[in-house]
Structure formats: structure tokens, C-alpha cells
C-alpha positions as CSV (number, residue, x, y, z in Angstrom):
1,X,62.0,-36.4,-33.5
2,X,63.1,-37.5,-36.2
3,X,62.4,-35.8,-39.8
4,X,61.0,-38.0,-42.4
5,X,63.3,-41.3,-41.4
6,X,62.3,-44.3,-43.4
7,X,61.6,-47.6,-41.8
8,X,62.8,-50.3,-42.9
9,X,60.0,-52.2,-45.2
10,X,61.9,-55.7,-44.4
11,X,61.4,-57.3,-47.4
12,X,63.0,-60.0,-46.8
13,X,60.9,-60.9,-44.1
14,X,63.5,-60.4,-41.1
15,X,61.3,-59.5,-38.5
16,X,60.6,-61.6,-35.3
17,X,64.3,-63.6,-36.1
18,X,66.1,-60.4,-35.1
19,X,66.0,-59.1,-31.8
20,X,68.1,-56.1,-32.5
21,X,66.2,-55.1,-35.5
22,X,63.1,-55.4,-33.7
23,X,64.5,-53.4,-31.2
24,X,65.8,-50.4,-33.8
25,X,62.8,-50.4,-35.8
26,X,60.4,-49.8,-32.6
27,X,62.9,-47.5,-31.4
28,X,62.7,-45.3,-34.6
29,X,59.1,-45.6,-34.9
30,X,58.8,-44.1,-31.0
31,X,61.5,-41.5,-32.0
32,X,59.9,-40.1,-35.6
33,X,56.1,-40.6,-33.4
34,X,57.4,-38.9,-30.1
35,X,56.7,-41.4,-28.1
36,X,59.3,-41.5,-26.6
37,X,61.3,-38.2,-25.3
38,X,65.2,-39.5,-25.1
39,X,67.1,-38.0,-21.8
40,X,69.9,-39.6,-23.1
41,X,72.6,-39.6,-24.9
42,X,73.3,-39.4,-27.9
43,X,73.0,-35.0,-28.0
44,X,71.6,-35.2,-31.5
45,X,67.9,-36.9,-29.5
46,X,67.3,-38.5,-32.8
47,X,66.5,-34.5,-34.5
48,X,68.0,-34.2,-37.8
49,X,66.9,-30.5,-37.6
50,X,70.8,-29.9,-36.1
51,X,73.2,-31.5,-38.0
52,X,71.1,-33.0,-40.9
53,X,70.1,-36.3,-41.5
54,X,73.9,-37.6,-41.2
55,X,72.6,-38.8,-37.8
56,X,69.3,-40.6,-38.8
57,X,68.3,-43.6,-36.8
58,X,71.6,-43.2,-35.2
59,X,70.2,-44.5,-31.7
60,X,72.4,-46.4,-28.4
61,X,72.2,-49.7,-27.6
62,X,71.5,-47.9,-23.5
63,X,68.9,-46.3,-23.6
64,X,67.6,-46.7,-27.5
65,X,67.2,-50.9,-28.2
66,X,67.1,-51.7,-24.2
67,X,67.2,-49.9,-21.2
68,X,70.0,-48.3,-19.7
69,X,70.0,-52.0,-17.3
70,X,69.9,-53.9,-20.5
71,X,66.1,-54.7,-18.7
72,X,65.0,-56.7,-21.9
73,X,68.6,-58.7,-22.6
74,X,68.2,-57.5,-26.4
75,X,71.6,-58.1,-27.2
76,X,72.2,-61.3,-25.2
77,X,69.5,-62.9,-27.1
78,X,71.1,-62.1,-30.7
79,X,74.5,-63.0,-29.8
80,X,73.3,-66.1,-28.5
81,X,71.2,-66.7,-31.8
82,X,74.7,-66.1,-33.8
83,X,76.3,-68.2,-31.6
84,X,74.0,-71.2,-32.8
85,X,74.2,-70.2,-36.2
86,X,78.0,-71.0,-36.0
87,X,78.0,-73.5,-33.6
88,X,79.8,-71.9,-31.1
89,X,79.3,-71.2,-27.2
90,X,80.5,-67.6,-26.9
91,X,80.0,-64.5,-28.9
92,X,80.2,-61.0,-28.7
93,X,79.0,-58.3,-31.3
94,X,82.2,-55.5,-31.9
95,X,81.0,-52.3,-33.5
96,X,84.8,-51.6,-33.6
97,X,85.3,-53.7,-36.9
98,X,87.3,-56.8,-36.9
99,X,90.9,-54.9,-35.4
100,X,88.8,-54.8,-32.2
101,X,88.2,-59.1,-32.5
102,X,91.7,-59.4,-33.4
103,X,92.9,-57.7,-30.3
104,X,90.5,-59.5,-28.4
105,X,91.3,-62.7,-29.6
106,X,95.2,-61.7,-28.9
107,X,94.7,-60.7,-25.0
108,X,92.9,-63.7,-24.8
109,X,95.0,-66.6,-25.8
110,X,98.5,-66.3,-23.3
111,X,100.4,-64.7,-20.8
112,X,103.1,-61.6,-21.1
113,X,106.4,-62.8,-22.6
114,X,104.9,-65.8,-24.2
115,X,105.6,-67.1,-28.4
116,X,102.6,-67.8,-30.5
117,X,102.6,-68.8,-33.9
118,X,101.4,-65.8,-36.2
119,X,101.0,-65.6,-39.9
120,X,103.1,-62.6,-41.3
121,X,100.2,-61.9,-44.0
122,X,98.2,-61.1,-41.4
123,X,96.1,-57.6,-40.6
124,X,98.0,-54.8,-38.9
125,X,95.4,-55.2,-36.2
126,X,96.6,-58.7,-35.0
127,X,100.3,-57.7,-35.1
128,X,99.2,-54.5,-32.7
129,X,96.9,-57.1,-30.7
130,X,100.8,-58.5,-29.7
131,X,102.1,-55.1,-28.8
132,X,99.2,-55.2,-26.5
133,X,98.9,-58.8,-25.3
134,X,102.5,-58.8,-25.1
135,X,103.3,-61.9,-27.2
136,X,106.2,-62.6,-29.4
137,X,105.7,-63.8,-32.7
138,X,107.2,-66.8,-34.3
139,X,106.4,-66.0,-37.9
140,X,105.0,-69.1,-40.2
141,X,104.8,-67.3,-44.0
142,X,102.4,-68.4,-46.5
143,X,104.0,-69.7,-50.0
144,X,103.6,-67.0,-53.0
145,X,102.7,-68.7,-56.1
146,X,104.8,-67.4,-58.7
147,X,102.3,-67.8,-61.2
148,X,100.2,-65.1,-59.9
149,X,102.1,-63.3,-57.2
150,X,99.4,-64.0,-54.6
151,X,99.3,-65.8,-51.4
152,X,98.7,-68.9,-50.8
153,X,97.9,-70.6,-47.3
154,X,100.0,-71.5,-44.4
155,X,100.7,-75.2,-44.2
156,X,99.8,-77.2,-41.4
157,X,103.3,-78.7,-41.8
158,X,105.0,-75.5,-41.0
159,X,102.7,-74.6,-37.8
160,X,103.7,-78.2,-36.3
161,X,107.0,-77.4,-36.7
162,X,107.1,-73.7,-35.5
163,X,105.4,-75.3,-32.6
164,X,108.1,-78.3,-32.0
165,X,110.7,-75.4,-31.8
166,X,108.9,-72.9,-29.8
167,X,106.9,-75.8,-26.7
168,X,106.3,-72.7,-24.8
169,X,104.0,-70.9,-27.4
170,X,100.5,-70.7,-26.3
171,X,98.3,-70.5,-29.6
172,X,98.5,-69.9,-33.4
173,X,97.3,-67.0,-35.2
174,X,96.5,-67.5,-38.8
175,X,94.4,-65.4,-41.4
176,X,91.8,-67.5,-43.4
177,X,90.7,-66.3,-46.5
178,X,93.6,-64.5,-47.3
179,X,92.6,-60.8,-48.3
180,X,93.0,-62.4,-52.0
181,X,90.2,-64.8,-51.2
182,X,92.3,-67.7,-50.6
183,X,90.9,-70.4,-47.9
184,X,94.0,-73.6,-46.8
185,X,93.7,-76.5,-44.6
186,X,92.0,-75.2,-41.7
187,X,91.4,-78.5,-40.2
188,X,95.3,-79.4,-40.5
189,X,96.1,-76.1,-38.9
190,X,93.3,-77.0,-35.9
191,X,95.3,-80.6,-35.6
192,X,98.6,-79.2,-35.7
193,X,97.4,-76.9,-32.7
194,X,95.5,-78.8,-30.9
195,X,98.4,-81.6,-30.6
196,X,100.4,-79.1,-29.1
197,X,97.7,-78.4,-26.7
198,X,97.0,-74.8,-27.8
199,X,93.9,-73.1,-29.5
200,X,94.1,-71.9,-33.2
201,X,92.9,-68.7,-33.8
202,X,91.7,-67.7,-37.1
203,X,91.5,-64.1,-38.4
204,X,88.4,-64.6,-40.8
205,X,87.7,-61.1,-41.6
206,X,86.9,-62.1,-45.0
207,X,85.2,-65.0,-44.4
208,X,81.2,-64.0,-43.0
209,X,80.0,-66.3,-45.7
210,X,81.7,-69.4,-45.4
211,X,80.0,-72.5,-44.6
212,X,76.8,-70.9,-45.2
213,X,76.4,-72.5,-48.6
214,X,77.9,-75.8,-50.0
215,X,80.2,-73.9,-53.1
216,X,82.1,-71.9,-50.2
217,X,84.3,-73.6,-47.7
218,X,83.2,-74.5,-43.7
219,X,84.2,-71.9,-41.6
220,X,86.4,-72.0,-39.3
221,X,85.0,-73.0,-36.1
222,X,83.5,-75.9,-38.4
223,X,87.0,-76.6,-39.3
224,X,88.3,-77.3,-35.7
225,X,89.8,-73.5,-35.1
226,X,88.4,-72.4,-31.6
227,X,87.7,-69.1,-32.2
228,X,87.1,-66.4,-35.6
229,X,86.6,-62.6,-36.2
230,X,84.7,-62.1,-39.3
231,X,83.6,-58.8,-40.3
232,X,79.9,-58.9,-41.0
233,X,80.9,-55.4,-42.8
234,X,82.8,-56.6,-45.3
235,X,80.7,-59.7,-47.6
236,X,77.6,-59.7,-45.5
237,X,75.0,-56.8,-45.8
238,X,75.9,-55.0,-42.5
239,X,76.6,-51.5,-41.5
240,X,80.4,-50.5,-41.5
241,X,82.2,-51.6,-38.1
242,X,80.1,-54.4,-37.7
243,X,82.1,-57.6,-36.6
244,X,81.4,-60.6,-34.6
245,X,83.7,-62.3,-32.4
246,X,82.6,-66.1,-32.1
247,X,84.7,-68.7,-29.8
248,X,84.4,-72.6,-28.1
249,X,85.4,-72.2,-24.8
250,X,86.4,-75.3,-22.3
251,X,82.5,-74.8,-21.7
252,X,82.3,-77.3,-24.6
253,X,85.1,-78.8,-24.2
254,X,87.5,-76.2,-26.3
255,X,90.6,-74.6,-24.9
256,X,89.7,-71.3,-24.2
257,X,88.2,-69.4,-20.7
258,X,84.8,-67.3,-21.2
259,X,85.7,-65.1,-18.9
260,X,89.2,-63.9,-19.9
261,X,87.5,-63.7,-23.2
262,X,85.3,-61.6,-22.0
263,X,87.7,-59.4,-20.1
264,X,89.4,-59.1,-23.5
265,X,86.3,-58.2,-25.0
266,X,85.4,-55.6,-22.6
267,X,89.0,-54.1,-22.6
268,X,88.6,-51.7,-25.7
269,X,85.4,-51.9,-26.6
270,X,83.5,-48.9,-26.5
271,X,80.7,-48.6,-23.5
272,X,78.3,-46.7,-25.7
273,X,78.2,-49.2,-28.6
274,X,75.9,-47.9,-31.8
275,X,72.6,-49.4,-31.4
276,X,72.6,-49.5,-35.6
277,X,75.5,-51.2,-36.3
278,X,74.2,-53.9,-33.6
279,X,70.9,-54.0,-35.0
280,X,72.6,-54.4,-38.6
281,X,74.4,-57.5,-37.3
282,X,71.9,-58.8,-35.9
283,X,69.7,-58.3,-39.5
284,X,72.6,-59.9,-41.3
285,X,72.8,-63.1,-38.8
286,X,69.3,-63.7,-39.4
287,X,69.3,-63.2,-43.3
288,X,72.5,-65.8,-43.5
289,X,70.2,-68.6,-41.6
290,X,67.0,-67.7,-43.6
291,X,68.2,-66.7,-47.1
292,X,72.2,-68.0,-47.1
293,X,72.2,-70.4,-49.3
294,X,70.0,-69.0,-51.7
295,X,71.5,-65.6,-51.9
296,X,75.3,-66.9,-51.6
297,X,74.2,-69.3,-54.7
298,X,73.2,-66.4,-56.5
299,X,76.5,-64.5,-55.7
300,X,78.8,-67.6,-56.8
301,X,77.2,-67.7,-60.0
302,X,77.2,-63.9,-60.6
303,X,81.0,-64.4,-59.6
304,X,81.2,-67.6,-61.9
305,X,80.0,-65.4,-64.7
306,X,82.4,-62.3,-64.1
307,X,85.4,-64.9,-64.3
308,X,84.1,-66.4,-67.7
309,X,83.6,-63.7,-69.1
310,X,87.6,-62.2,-67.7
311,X,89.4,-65.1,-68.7
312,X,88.3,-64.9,-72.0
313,X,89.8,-61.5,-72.4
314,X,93.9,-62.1,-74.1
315,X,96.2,-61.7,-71.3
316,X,93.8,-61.4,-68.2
317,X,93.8,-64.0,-65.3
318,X,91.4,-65.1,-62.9
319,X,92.3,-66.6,-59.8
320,X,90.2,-69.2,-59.3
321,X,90.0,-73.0,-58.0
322,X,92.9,-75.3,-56.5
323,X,96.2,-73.9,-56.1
324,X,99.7,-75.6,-56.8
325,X,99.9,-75.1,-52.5
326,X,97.2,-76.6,-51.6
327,X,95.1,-73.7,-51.3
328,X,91.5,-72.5,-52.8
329,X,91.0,-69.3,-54.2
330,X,87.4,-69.2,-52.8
331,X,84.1,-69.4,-55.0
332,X,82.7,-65.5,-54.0
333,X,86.1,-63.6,-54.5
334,X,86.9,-62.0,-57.7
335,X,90.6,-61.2,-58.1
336,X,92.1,-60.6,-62.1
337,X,95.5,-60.8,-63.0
338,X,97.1,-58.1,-65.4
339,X,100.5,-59.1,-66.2
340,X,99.6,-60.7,-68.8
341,X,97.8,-58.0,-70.7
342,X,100.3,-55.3,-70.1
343,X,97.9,-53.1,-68.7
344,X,98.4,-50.8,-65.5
345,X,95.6,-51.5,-62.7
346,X,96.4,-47.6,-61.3
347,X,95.4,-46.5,-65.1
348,X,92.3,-49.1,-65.1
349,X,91.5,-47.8,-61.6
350,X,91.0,-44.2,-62.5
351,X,89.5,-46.0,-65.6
352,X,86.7,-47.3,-63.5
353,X,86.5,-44.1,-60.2
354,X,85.7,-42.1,-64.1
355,X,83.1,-44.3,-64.9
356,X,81.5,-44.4,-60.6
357,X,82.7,-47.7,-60.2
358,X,85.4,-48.2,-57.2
359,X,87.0,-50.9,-56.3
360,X,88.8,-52.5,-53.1
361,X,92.5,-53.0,-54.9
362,X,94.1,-52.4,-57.4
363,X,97.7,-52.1,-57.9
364,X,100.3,-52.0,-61.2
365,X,99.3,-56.2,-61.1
366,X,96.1,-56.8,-59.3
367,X,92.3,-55.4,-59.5
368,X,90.4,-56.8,-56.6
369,X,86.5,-55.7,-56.8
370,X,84.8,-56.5,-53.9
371,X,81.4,-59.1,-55.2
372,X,78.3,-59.5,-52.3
373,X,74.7,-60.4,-52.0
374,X,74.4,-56.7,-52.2
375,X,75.5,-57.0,-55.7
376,X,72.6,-57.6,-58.4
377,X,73.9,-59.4,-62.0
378,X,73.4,-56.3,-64.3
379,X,75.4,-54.3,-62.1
380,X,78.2,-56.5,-62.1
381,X,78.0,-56.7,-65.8
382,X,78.6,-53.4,-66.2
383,X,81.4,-53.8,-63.8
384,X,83.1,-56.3,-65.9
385,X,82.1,-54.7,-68.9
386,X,84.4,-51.2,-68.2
387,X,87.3,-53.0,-66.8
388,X,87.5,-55.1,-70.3
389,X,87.6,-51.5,-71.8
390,X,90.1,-50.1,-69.6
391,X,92.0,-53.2,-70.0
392,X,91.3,-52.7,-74.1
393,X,92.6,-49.0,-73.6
394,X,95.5,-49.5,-71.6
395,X,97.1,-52.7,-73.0
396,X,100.4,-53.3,-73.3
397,X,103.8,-55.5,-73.4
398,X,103.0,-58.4,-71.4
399,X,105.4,-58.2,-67.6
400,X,106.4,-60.6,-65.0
401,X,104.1,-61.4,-62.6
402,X,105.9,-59.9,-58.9
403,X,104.6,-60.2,-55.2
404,X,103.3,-57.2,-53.9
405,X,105.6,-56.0,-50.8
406,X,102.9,-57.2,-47.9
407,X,103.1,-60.8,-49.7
408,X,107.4,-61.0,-50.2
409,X,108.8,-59.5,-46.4
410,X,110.9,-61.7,-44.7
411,X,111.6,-59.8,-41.3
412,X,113.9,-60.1,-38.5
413,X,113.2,-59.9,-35.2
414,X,115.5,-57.9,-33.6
415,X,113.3,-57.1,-30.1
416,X,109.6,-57.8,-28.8
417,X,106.7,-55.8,-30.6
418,X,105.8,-54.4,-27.0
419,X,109.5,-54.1,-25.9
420,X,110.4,-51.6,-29.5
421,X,106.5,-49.9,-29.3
422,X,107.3,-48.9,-25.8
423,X,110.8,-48.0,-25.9
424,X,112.8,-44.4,-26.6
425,X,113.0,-43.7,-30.2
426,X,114.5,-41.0,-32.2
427,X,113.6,-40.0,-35.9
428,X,116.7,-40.7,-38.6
429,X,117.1,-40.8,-42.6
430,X,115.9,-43.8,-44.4
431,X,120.0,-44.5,-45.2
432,X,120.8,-44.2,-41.3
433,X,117.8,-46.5,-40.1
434,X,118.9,-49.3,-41.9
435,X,120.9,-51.9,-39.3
436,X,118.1,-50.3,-36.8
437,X,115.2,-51.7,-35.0
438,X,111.9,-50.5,-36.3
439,X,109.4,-48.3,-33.5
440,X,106.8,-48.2,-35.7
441,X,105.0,-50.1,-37.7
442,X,104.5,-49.4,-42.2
443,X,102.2,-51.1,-44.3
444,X,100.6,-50.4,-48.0
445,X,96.7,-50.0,-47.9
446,X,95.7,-51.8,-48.7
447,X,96.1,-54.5,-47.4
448,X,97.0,-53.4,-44.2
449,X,99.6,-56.0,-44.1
450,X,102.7,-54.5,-42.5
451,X,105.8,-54.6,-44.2
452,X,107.7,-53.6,-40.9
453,X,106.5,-53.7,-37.5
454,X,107.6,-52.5,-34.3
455,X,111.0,-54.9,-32.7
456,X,111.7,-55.9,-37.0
457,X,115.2,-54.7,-38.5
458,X,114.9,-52.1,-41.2
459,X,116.9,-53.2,-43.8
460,X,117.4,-51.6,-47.1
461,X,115.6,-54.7,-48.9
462,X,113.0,-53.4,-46.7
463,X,113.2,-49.8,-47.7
464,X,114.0,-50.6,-51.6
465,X,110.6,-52.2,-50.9
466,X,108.4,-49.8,-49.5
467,X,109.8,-47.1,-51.5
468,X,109.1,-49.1,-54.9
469,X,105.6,-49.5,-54.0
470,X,105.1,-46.1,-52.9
471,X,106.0,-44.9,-56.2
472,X,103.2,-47.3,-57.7
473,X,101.2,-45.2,-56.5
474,X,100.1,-47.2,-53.4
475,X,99.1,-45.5,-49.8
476,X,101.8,-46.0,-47.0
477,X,100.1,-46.3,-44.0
478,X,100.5,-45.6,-40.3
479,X,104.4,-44.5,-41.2
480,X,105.3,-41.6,-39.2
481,X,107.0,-39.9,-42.6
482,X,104.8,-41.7,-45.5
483,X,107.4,-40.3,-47.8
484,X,110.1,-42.7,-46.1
485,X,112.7,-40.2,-46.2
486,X,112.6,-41.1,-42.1
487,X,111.9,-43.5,-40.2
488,X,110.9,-44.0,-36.3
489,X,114.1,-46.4,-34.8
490,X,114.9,-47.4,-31.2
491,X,117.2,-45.7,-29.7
492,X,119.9,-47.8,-27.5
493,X,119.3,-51.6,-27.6
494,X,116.0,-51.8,-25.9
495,X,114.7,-54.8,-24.1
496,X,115.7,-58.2,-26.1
């Protein structure tokens, strides 16, 4: 059983609105009581005697929160709560973060061979959701304001007319909030699709929160889109992996099938799903109806706070409000701006690791802490407080602002994603791949944005880039040589 595993106290009064939880914290109780003797997997049996307590509470969905027949229909019941709570008529819980959703949400919309409208800014995951789905994208590209470098959102106007030239394109793929926190016209984008007679898709990855508190924006279903992946992971308090995958199918009148959405669902999602990350879904669903606006209130004036007292520092920015595109940097994200100051955010980043405070970005321009309901006020003072002094320590002559490389590419589209994934490749220098078709796909982490992706051109723009923000000392992922002296290139011409 298992050794001195804490339950959960819920003090936040959780129980009895959370059929998952429920579900885990009688499970645990019978585990820890032996009660219950599991003949089931998972090998550990719940005994952190073996491995240590590295598996504690770790218990199935089969065979842990429900029977091995689902007898009790735990999980139905919660996904059909979050489904009210965002108003829509499907939803499935993905313990395989929000790249699972996004693939789901690409073998979903269209048929093999067909366009769709994609945003280039958006997650790896999506673009490899094409390979899959066998789509070709016809790329819309969000404007970079050149007064901060970021990205702003797609315009509506540019989706209508990638649409007018492409009749045959079955749905639009679009990213809102951008991983910078910025949040477009949503509704405009739903319009644009919808006259065309396809579904908008909307990767909301960063987005759990919104429309759960009057400060933040709706979210996207709210806004006309017909379906959203938000990882609960990310701004909401659940476990790592946790995502939910929320659609409005022609059961209520939308334009997408249940049923090929659940095929899509069922296609690469694991069929021994971790009862805790469900359970911790489930917990963070029913915290966002009881205690959303409260707690999201608290966070947006936390963040309001942090950006106070930032701005006031000589040479720092805040992104923050209304954008010259049209776009809002949302109220919960805190991104700062270092041209200005001179400073180096690598420099303020070991700065702050030093001091046992991490953060989600930070490159040459850009530090990007990650704010929740998870954070309290002092904490985040302390937060602010170090970066100030790093900033203080490491100021310097004032730069340009300049685009980070998953914000600038412009690719080319030499074959289809599935057609250059699939096809014989050969490994070359950087000088001879350029002129070549890419077979793999590159892109700094973070974001995760790809810079080149499989069926793109390599060009030497494209290398110049990637190598120059290598040497910032960003990660190169997914590359087959992350030292770009090679790269991965069709070999022959491939299927057009």
C-alpha cells in the first residue's frame, strides 16, 4: 500500500463537484488502507517501498478511478461537466498535453490532400498534426510589431482572403493567445470561416483562463471558433500533460462530426491514461466554475502590480494593453522588454536560476515569467524584485528591438509536409542544403515554433537564422544535427 501518501485536505472545498477527484481520493484512501488489493496494472500496486515515492498516488483511470468497464462512467461525467463550463457539446480529457489536442483537432477537420489555413506561429505539434492528417498549409502570418519584436494576431482580413484563393481548404488553424500572451479578433476569424463554410480551429494552449473572469478575453468557443485545446497544465493548477480538447459539433448546430472527432481522439491517445492527471483536470474544472473569478481577479492584479512596478525601471518594457494591430496583450501574461535597458536576458536568466527563480523565456530581448493562481503576491515580489537587480547588474547601451527567428520566417513551400516527412532523405552540409527541401522539421525552445518544417526550402536566410540564435544561447530542437552543420534534405524531387 502505499507509505505515508497525503490526501488531499481540499481546501478549497472541491469535493462532490469533481468526479475524478472523488474518484482518486477514495482510490488512495483504499490503496494506503488496503482495502483494496490492485491485480492491475500499474506494476508499482501503489507500494512506494520499490522505487520510492516517485510513484505516489500514481493510480489508472482502469482499474483505479472506475472499473476496468468504466462501470461507474467517472470520466464521462467530468468531461461532460467541462463541456458545460465552456459551453460546448463535446470534450475529451488528453493526458498527452496539448500536441495530442492539436493533432486531434488536425485529423479531424479534412480529407488527405486538402489546404487549410494555418498560422505559421503556431506550435510544432499542429504543423506535425498536417504531416499526419495530410493537409497542406496555406500560411496566414501574424504582423511583428516593431516596437517590441513580438507577435501580434492574425487578421481576419488575411484568413478571408487566403480562403478566397484556396475554395478547396477545409478549416483554419490559428493559435490564440500567442505564446507572448497576445489574444486578436477571434470572432472576425470565426466569420471569415464560417462564410466560407469551414470550422476555425483555435490552438488555445495558453488560454485555460479566458472568459473565466471579465479582465481576460472570452474564449474561444465563446468567440464563434468551433473547437480549442487549452492546456489545463500550463495557467490552471493541473498536473503536467493535462489538456482538454473542447468542440461544437453539427449536434448543435456547428460544423464538425462527433464521431470523426472521436476517432481522432482515440487515434494517439494512450489506452492506459493516468488516473492523476485526469483527476487533476477534473480538480481544476471545478475550481475555474467555483473560484474563477475570484482567484483570476487576484492574479490580474498581482500581474497589474508586477508591470507597475517594471515599467518604472529606465529602459524596461511591459507589453501590455491594445496593440498598434489590433491585438491585446492579455491581462494574466507578464512579458518585459530589454532592449531598452541594454541588458542581456541569458545574463538575467542565470541571474534569477542563482537566486531558485526560473523562468519560461528568456532570450538576448525577452524575459517571459510564467504568473498563475498558483502564484501568491509576496512571491512574485520577490520575483520582480531580483529581475530589477539583474537588470541593475547587467545594464547596458540601449539595442534595437529584433524578432526572434520563430516570429520573422517567411517559408516556401517547396512539397507537402506528409509528402517531404515520408520521402528518401540523405544528410548534407548546411552550405549544400540550401536550394533543398527540408525532411525535418527545426525550431528554438522555446517556443516550439518551427523555423523549418518538413516540404519548406532551406535557404541561407533560414540558416543565417537559426545559426544566429543558436549562438544566443537558445535550444535547437528536434534538428537531427542541433549544431546545424547538417541538415536532413529530400533526396530527388519528391511528390509536389
Amino acid at each position: 500500500m502505499l507509505d505515508h501518501e497525503p490526501l488531499d485536505d481540499d481546501p478549497l472545498g472541491l469535493r462532490g463537484d469533481a468526479p475524478l477527484l472523488d474518484a482518486w481520493l477514495a482510490a488512495v484512501r483504499a490503496a494506503r488502507d488496503g482495502t483494496v488489493l490492485p491485480f492491475t496494472t500499474p506494476g508499482h500496486k501503489q507500494r512506494t517501498g520499490l522505487v520510492g515515492t516517485v510513484v505516489a498516488g500514481d493510480l489508472p483511470l482502469y482499474g483505479g478511478l472506475d472499473t476496468i468497464r468504466e462501470t461507474h462512467g467517472t470520466l464521462a461525467e467530468a468531461q461532460r461537466r467541462a463541456a458545460g463550463l465552456w459551453g460546448a457539446d463535446w470534450c475529451r480529457f488528453s493526458v498527452g498535453g496539448s500536441t495530442h489536442g492539436n493533432q486531434t483537432l488536425a485529423l479531424a477537420v479534412g480529407r488527405p490532400g486538402r489546404p487549410v489555413v494555418v498560422s505559421r506561429t503556431l506550435h510544432r505539434s499542429m504543423l506535425l498534426g498536417l504531416v499526419l492528417a495530410d493537409l497542406r498549409p496555406v500560411w496566414v502570418h501574424p504582423p511583428v510589431d516593431p516596437a517590441t519584436g513580438l507577435p501580434g494576431a492574425v487578421d481576419p482580413a488575411d484568413v478571408r482572403a487566403a480562403l478566397a484563393d484556396h475554395p478547396d481548404a477545409c478549416a483554419v488553424l490559428l493559435g490564440d493567445p500567442s505564446y507572448t500572451g497576445t489574444s486578436g479578433d477571434v470572432t472576425g476569424q470565426a466569420t471569415a470561416a464560417h462564410d466560407a463554410g469551414v470550422p476555425l480551429i483555435v490552438d488555445a494552449a495558453w488560454g485555460a483562463h479566458f472568459g473565466f473572469h471579465p479582465a481576460l478575453p472570452p474564449h474561444a468557443l465563446a468567440a464563434g471558433a468551433d473547437a480549442l485545446v487549452t492546456s489545463v497544465h500550463k495557467l490552471l493548477p493541473a498536473a503536467n500533460q493535462a489538456s482538454v480538447v473542447l468542440a461544437r459539433t453539427r449536434r448543435s448546430g456547428g460544423l464538425l462530426d462527433a464521431d470523426r472527432l472521436d476517432r481522432a481522439f482515440d487515434a494517439s491517445h494512450t489506452t492506459s491514461p493516468a488516473g492523476r492527471i485526469l483527476a487533476s483536470i477534473d480538480a481544476a474544472r471545478a475550481l475555474l466554475a467555483k473560484h474563477g473569478v475570484q482567484r483570476l481577479g487576484e492574479l490580474v492584479e498581482t500581474v497589474t502590480r508586477a508591470r507597475a512596478r517594471l515599467a518604472a525601471v529606465p529602459g524596461l518594457q511591459v507589453a501590455a494593453g491594445r496593440r498598434p494591430d489590433g491585438g491585446v496583450v492579455e491581462a494574466a501574461r507578464l512579458v518585459v522588454l530589454l532592449a531598452g535597458s541594454g541588458a542581456d536576458g541569458r545574463l538575467i536568466e542565470t541571474d534569477l536560476l542563482a537566486a531558485g527563480l526560473p523562468v519560461e523565456l528568456a532570450d538576448r530581448d525577452t524575459v517571459a515569467p510564467i504568473l498563475t493562481i498558483g502564484d501568491r503576491p509576496e512571491d512574485v515580489d520577490r520575483l520582480v524584485t531580483a529581475l530589477v537587480a539583474a537588470v541593475e547588474r547587467h545594464r547596458g547601451t540601449p539595442r534595437p528591438v529584433a524578432a526572434a527567428a520563430a516570429w520573422s520566417v517567411r517559408p516556401e513551400q517547396a512539397m507537402a509536409p506528409r509528402a517531404a516527412f515520408f520521402a528518401d532523405h540523405e544528410t548534407v552540409d548546411a552550405a549544400a542544403a540550401v536550394g533543398r527541401v527540408s525532411a525535418e522539421l527545426v525550431a528554438p525552445y522555446p517556443p516550439g515554433v518551427p523555423v523549418l518544417a518538413p516540404g519548406e526550402v532551406i535557404t541561407a536566410d533560414v540558416v543565417d537564422l537559426l545559426r544566429s540564435t543558436a549562438a544566443t544561447g537558445t535550444r535547437i530542437a528536434y534538428a537531427a544535427d542541433p549544431g546545424l552543420a547538417t541538415f536532413q534534405v529530400v533526396t530527388g524531387t519528391g511528390e509536389a
